[in-house]
N, C-alpha and C positions, 0 to 999 in steps of 0.2 A: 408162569403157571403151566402145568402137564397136564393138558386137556386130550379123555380120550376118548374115542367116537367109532362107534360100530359101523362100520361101512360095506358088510359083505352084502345087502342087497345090490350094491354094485358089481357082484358078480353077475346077476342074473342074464339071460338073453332077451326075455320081454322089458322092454320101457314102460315103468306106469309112471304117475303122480307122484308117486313114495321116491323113487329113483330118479325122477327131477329134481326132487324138492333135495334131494343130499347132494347129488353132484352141483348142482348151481350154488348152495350155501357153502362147501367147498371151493368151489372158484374165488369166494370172497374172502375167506377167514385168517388164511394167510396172511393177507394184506393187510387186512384189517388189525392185525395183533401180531405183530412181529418178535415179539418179545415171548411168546410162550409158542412154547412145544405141544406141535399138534400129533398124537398119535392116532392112526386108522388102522383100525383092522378090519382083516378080510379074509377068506373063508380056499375060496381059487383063485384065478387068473381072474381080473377086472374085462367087465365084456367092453368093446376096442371104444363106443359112442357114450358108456360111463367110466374113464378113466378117469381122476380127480387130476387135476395139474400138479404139479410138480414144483414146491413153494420147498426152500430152502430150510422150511422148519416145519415141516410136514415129513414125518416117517411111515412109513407104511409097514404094517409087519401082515406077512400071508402065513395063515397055521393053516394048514389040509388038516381035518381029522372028522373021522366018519357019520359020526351019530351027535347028535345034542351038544352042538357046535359050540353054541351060545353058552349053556347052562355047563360045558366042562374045560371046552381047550380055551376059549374067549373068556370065562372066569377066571383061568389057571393065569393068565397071562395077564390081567387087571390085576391079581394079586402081589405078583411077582413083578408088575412097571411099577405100582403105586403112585399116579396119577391121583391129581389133586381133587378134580372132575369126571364123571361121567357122562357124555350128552348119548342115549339111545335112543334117534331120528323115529325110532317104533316102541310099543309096551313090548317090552321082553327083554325086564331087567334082570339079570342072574340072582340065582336066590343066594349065590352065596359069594361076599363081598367082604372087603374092611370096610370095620364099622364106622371109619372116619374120611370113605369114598362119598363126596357131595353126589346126588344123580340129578338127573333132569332127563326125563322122559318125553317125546311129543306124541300127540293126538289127533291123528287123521278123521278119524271117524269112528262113529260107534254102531258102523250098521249091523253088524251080528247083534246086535240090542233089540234092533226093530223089526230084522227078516231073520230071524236064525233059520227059517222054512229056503235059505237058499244056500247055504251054505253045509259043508258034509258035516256029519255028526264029530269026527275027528279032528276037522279044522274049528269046529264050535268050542268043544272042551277046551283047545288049546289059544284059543282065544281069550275066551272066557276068563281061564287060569291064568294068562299071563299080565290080560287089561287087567283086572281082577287083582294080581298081585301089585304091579308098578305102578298104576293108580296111587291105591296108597300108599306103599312106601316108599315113591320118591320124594326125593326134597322140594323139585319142580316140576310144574309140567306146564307143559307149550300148547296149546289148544288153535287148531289153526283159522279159524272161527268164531265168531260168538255164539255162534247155532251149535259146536263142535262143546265150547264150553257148557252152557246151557244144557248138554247133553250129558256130561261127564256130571254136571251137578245134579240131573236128574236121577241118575244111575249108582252114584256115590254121593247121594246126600252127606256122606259124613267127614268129606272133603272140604276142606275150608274154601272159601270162593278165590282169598287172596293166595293163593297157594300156584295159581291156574291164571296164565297168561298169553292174553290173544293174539296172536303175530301172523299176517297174514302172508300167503302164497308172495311170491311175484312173477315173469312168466320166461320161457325163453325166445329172447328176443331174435336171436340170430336163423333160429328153425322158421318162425312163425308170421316175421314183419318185415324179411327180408322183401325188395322189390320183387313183383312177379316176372318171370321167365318162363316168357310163352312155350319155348320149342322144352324146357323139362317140366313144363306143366304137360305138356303132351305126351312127352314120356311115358312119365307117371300114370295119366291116367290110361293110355295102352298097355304098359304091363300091370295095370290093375282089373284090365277087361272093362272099364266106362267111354261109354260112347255119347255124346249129346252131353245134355245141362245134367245138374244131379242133386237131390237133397245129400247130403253127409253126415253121417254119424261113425266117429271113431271110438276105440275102446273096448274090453272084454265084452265077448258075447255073453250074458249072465244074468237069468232073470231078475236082478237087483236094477239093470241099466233099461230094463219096463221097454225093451225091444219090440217086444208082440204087436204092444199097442201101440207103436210106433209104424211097426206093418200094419196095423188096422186103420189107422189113422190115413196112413200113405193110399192103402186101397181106396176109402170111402172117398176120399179126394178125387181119386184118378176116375173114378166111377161119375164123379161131379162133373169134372173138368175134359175129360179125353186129354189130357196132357202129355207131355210124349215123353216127359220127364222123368230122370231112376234116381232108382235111391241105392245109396252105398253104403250098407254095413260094415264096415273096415275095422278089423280086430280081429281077436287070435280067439278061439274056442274056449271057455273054461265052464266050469261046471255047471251043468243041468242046460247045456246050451243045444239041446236034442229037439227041445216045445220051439226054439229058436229059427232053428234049420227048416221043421218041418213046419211051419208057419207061414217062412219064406217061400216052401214047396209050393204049398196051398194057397196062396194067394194068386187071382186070378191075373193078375201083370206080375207073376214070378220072373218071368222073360227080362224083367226091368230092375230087375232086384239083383243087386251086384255084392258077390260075398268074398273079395278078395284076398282075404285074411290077413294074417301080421305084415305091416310095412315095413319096410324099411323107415329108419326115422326121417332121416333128410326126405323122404320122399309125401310124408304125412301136411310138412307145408307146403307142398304144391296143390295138392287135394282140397287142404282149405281155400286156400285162396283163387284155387276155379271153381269152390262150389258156388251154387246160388243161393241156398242157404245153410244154415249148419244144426242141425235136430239134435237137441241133448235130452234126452225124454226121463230121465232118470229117477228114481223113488227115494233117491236118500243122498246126499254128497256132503263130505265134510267140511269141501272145500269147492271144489267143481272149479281145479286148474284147465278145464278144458273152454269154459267162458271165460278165463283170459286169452286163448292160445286163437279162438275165435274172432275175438276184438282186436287183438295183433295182428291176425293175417288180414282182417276186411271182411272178413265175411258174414251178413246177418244173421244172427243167433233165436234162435226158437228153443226155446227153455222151458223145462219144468219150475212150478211154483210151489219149491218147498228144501226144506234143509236151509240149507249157507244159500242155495243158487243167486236169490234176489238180492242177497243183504252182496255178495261176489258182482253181481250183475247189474244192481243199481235200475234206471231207466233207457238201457240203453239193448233192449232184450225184449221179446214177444214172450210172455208167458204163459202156461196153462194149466188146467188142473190133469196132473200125471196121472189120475187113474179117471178119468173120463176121455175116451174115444174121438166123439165128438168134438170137444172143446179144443182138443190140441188137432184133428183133419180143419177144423175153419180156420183157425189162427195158422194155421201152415197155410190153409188155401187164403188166406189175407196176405201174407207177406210175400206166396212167391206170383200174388198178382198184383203186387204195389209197390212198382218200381218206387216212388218216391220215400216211401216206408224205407223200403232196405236201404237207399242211401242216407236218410236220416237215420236210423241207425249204427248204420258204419261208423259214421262222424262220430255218434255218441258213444259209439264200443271205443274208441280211440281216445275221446276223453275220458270214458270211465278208467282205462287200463294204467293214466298217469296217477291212481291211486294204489299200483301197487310197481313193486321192482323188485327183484333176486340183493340187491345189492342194499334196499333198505331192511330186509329181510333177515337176510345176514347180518348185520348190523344190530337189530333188535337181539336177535338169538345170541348172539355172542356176545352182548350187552345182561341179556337174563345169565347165559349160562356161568359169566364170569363175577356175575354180581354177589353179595356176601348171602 
């Protein structure tokens, strides 16, 4: 079988979710299927920490070309290899295809559904139009979630249910659960500017990831407790991340509020694993890969309760409700004053996390994608 796989988010220079989830199912596919030809494509130069490995039956083809990537030079070239399959890890299926190209499209998330108030008018439309097209007219889709599914059937009631199948994240083990190393945990956090203990929050600064209240929450505590302890926003800027910044400004322990911006990857598992706990405060997640990455490193997780997070997080997670203030300052002020809490949960992050893996992941996916 000529299975072919869009892989230029692999170019990018920011690491998310989305560019985990393809380079790790990547590492596996090869192996797992030796007998079929895997084509990737891609857009420029692979950035150097998502390069996919190099499987004897895995070809890579790089097309540069300037404008509507996807929808001209990456259609031209699906027409012209005619591959049996399409797997597109994102909605943005080319509109124009042979009519005997299988697709299979995945499902990250549908939060332009629920906040479009944070996303720009430009990136909505093209949203919108894409989920909107690949949605329905793929032959599969991959739902990384039950919350994920349950969403697509909310929004495309006219989507058969069996059409949509649930396959969850797994995590990366090597970044995240490697032993701790005290002298590059120190490192790390010197050229990160953290001094002392710290809450951690990693990821786009974005009003969708409910930061503010995450500062507010942190203040009303500090204001409790006199605690000498900071908090680390760790992430790269992106849109309407300005209420963000100036949040951070205004808060009366600004001086403790550490804004490092984009890490280094290899340097993001050291962060977890010396914080003391790990704040995901978030309004919507389709998957919330970052409470596995949490449970792999050791470090106790403070969680929003909604989306995928709990159904991802199981009992092994402080939850709260993400738009009340209060509710998520006491559940932080419980857990980072109950020593024996966070080592019961550690334990329990570590056995939730043997419910998921890159490699059974892979496994399922390439088991849908190759299925009649």
């Amino acid at each position: 079988m000529k299975i072919a796989i869009q892989v230029a988010d692999l170019d990018h220079k920011r690491i998310d979710g989305t560019r985990v989830y393809i380079l790790n199912l990547l590492k596996h596919f090869g192996q797992l299927d030796s007998d079929s030809e895997f084509l990737l494509y891609h857009k420029n130069d692979f950035n150097l920490e998502l390069t996919p490995p190099a499987f004897f039956n895995y070809k890579i083809i790089q097309k540069n070309f300037p404008f509507l990537w996807t929808q001209i030079c990456f259609a031209a070239e699906l027409w012209k290899d005619a591959p049996d399959v399409l797997w597109m890890p994102m909605a943005a299926l080319p509109l124009v295809r042979r009519k005997n190209l299988k697709t299979v499209i995945t499902i990250h998330d549908l939060a332009f559904k629920y906040f479009p108030q944070y996303f720009t008018k430009k990136d909505l439309r093209k949203l919108n139009f894409f989920a909107d097209y690949s949605i329905r007219n793929s032959d599969k889709i991959i739902a990384v979630s039950q919350s994920t599914k349950q969403d697509i059937l909310k929004f495309y009631p006219e989507v058969a249910a069996d059409k949509i199948k649930v396959i969850y994240h797994g995590f990366t083990e090597g970044v995240f659960s490697q032993p701790r190393d005290f002298s590059e945990e120190e490192r790390a956090k010197k050229e990160a500017g953290i001094v002392g203990d710290y809450i951690l929050y990693t990821g786009a600064l974005q009003p969708r990831k409910n930061i503010e209240r995450l500062i507010e929450a942190y203040d009303a505590y500090k204001t409790r407790s006199k605690s000498s302890i900071k908090l680390v926003l760790a992430g790269e800027k992106a849109w309407l991340c300005e209420n963000i910044e100036k949040k951070a400004k205004q808060s009366p322990y600004s001086e403790d509020i550490v804004m490092p911006g984009r890490l280094k990857f290899c340097d993001i598992g050291h962060l977890f694993r010396g914080a003391t706990v790990f704040a995901h405060p978030s309004l919507y997640e389709g998957f919330g890969i970052t409470v596995l990455e949490a449970f792999a490193a050791g470090v106790p997780l403070l969680t929003a309760d909604n989306s995928s997070l709990r159904e991802v997080g199981g009992d092994a997670a402080m939850y709260f409700d993400a738009e009340n203030v209060s509710e998520m300052s006491e559940q932080m002020e419980r857990l980072l004053t109950d020593e024996k809490l966070r080592a019961e949960l550690i334990v329990k992050g570590k056995q939730q996390l043997q419910k998921f893996s890159w490699e059974k992941c892979a496994k399922e996916t390439l088991e849908y994608i190759e299925s009649p």
